[in-house]
C-alpha positions, 0 to 999 in steps of 0.5 A: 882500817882496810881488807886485804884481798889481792895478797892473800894466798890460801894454801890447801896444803902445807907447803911451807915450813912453819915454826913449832907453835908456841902456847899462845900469849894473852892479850892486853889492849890499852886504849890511851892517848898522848893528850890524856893525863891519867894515861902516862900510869896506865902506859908505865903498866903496860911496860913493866908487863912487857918487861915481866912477863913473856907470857903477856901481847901488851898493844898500845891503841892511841885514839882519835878523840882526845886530839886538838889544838894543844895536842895532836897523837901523832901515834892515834889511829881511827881503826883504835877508836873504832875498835875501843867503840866496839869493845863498848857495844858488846857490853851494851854500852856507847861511852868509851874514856881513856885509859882502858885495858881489855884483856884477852878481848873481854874483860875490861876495866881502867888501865891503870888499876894494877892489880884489876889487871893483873888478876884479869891477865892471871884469869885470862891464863887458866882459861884461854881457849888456843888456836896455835897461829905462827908468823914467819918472813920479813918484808912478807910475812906468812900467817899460819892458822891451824884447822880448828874450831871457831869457824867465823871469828875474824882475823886482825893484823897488828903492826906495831913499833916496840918503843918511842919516847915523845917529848909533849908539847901542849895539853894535859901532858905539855912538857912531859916525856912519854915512854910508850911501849908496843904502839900500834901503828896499822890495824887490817882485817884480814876478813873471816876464819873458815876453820880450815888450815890457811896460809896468808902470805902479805906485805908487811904492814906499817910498824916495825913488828907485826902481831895477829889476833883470832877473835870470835864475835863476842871478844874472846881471842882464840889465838894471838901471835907476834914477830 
């Protein structure tokens, strides 16, 4: 995980043309990893709610812990197990275990438990709060946040690749075929929202697609985007 400070241009006005904001998805997190075989279902869940539902930021985190000599995720990242540890602490709690879906950065529960999911995603609808960010560029990318509430909320980065299929060569999935759906390829912080308008104008990151998140201290995501 890194912070980014010498890309990041902060206009007083608006200077650039923005798209019309769009009512914002919910987020669905999935922590998995290629080396766990009771993630393939909770996988396939998240890719039929890509499918389903446009409504819906599906993000695939593949953590660190489940690597070893049978199998390594070329896909985990130490910003994934570091991010699912601290969706633990804010419910007092150190033990982390795959699968596991956070939707809309507080309710948890096991990824694959459809319909716990789905009523969380239906929950998460009726009442996220929204700050109506926007993505725009190529190989830069600007990110608009609007003036609003939520002073202090921090601000996430996601680049992200759409698809990979992975043929498994040893543990617990050795000789499966995994379909993977919006595998989270870098994580950056982009540091604290003021609550002033902000235009960050960056590199794009590692991943072919890219998504930003707003997120208060306690999980709530205010706002969420992707391009």
């Amino acid at each position: 995980m890194k912070i980014l400070t010498g890309y990041i241009t902060l206009l007083a006005s608006g200077l650039l043309a923005i798209a019309p904001a769009q009512a914002r998805p919910v987020v669905v997190e999935l922590f998995t990893s290629e080396a766990c075989s009771s993630c393939p279902p909770a996988e396939a869940l998240l890719s039929q709610l890509k499918k389903s539902d446009p409504d819906i930021l599906p993000l695939s985190f593949h953590v660190t812990y489940w690597n070893g000599p049978a199998w390594r995720d070329a896909f985990s990242l130490s910003g994934a197990t570091t991010r699912q540890s601290w969706y633990a602490q804010l419910h007092h709690s150190d033990e982390v275990y795959t699968p596991e879906a956070v939707v809309d950065g507080t309710a948890q529960m096991v990824g694959s438990h459809r319909d716990e999911v789905i009523t969380a995603i239906a929950t998460a609808k009726a009442a996220a709060p929204e700050v109506p960010l926007s993505i725009t560029g190529g190989t830069m990318i600007t990110i608009h946040i609007p003036q609003g509430s939520g002073a202090g909320s921090k601000i996430w980065l996601f680049g992200f690749d759409p698809d990979h299929t992975t043929k498994i060569g040893g543990g617990e999935n050795g000789g499966a075929t995994l379909h993977e759906v919006n595998v989270v390829r870098s994580i950056t912080s982009l540091g604290t929202w003021s609550g002033a308008m902000m235009d960050y104008t960056i590199p794009h990151p590692a991943g072919a697609q890219v998504a930003v998140v707003l997120q208060a201290d306690n999980g709530q995501i205010l706002g969420a985007a992707a391009n």
